[in-house]
N, C-alpha and C positions, 0 to 999 in steps of 0.2 A: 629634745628631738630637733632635728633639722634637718631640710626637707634637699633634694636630691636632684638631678636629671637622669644618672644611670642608674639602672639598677642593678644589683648583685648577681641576678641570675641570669646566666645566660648559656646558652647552646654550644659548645666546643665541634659540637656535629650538627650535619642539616636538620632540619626541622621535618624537613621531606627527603626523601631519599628518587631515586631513579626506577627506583623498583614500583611494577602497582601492584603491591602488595600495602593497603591501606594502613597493617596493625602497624606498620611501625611507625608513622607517625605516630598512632594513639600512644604507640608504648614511648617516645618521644615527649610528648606532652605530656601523658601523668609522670613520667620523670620529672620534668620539670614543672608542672602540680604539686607533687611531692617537695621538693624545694622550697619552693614561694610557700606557698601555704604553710610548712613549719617554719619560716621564717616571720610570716606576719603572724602566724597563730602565737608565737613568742613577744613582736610587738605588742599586739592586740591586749597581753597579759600587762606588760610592762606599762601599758598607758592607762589599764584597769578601766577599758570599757565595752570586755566582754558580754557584760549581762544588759549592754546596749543593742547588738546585735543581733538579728536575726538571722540573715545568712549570707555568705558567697555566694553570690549570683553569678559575678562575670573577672574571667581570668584575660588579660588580655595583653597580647603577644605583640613582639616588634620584629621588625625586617630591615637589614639596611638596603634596599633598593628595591624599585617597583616591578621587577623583574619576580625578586623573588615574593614579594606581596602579591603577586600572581598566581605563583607557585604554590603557595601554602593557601591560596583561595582556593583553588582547583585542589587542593584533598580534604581542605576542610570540609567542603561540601560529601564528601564522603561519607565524614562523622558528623555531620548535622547539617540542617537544613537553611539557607541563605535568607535571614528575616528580614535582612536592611544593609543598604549599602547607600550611603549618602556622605554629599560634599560635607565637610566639618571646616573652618577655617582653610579651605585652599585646597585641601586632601581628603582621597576618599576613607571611609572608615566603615568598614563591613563586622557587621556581625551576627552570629551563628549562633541557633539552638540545637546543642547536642543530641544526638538522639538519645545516649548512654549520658546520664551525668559521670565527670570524674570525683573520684572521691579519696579523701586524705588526711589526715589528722583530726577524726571525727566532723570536717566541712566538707562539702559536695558544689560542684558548680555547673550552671545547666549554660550558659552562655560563655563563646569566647568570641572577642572585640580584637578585628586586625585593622590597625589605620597602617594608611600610604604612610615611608617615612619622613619625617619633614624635610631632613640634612642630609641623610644619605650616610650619614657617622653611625647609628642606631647599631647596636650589637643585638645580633641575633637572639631573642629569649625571648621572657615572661617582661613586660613593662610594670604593670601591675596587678592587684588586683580589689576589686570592690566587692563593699559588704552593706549590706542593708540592715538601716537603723530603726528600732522600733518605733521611735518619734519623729516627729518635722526636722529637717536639718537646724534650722536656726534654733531648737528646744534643745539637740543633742548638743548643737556649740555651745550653747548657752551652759549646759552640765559641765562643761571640761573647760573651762576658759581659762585655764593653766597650758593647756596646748597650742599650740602653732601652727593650726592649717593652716594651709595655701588653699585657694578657693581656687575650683576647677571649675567644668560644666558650661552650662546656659541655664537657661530662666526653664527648659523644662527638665533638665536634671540637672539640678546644682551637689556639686560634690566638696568636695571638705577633703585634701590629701595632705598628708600625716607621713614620711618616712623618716630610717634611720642607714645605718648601712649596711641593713641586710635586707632591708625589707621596703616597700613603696604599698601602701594602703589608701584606699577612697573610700570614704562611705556616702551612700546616697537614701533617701527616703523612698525608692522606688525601684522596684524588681525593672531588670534592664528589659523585662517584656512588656510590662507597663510603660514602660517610657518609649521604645520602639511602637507602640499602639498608640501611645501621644502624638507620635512623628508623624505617622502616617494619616491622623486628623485630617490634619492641615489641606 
């Protein structure tokens, strides 16, 4: 495996359209739900640490300009509710609890994660997405150390990202509501 910047999936059409008619974003996004997810549900197979998982928590989408990271904020709040929006390295990164979970190749996902784009190059789509691991991160490294993560995160969600060229995978030891409830300690 070797790990990536772009991802395979991406949007040929808006993510939002002009219309306020809200379904078609949703029908937008479980489209491309439907993508990601049988692509990483085939990783996930291939790196045989399915029965490490627990679940798809968070799908999370890219924008090339903050224009449109605007845009797709203003409907996403439509489909769920705005839990956290905060500076990440330089850039904001919002993220939202569905009201509706999407669901697709037997995984379901209750959060979607939009950051500002770094470059402004970002192709419209799915960036990635994360799965939560039964164990501590460093006991699930510890299990596969034939793999090649690249270590994402911070010290309160540390992530473990794994792609190929279909797919961009993270996993964390913490549901991204747990960790949004971490954030908001402080």
């Amino acid at each position: 495996m070797r790990t990536r910047s772009a991802p395979r999936w991406f949007c040929p059409y808006p993510l939002v359209s002009d219309s306020p008619h809200v379904a078609y974003l949703l029908v937008n996004i479980a489209q491309l739900y439907d993508t990601a997810i049988a692509d990483a549900d085939s990783l996930i197979d291939r790196l045989g640490v399915r029965d490490e998982l627990v679940q798809n928590d968070t799908l999370c989408l890219q924008v090339p300009s903050n224009e449109r990271y605007d845009q797709v904020k203003t409907e996403l709040s439509e489909l769920g509710e705005l839990i956290s929006e905060s500076e990440v390295n330089g850039r904001l990164i919002a993220v939202f609890e569905l009201h509706r979970r999407l669901k697709s190749s037997g995984w379901s996902v209750s959060f979607v994660e939009l950051p500002q784009p770094k470059t402004g190059a970002e192709i419209e789509g799915v960036r990635h997405l994360q799965f939560v691991v039964r164990t501590g991160i460093e006991s699930f490294r510890a299990k596969f150390p034939q793999l090649g993560f690249d270590d994402r995160g911070n010290a309160r969600n540390r992530l473990l990202e794994i792609a190929d060229d279909a797919a961009v995978v993270r996993f964390h030891d913490k549901n991204m509501g747990a960790v949004i409830a971490l954030e908001t300690m402080d």
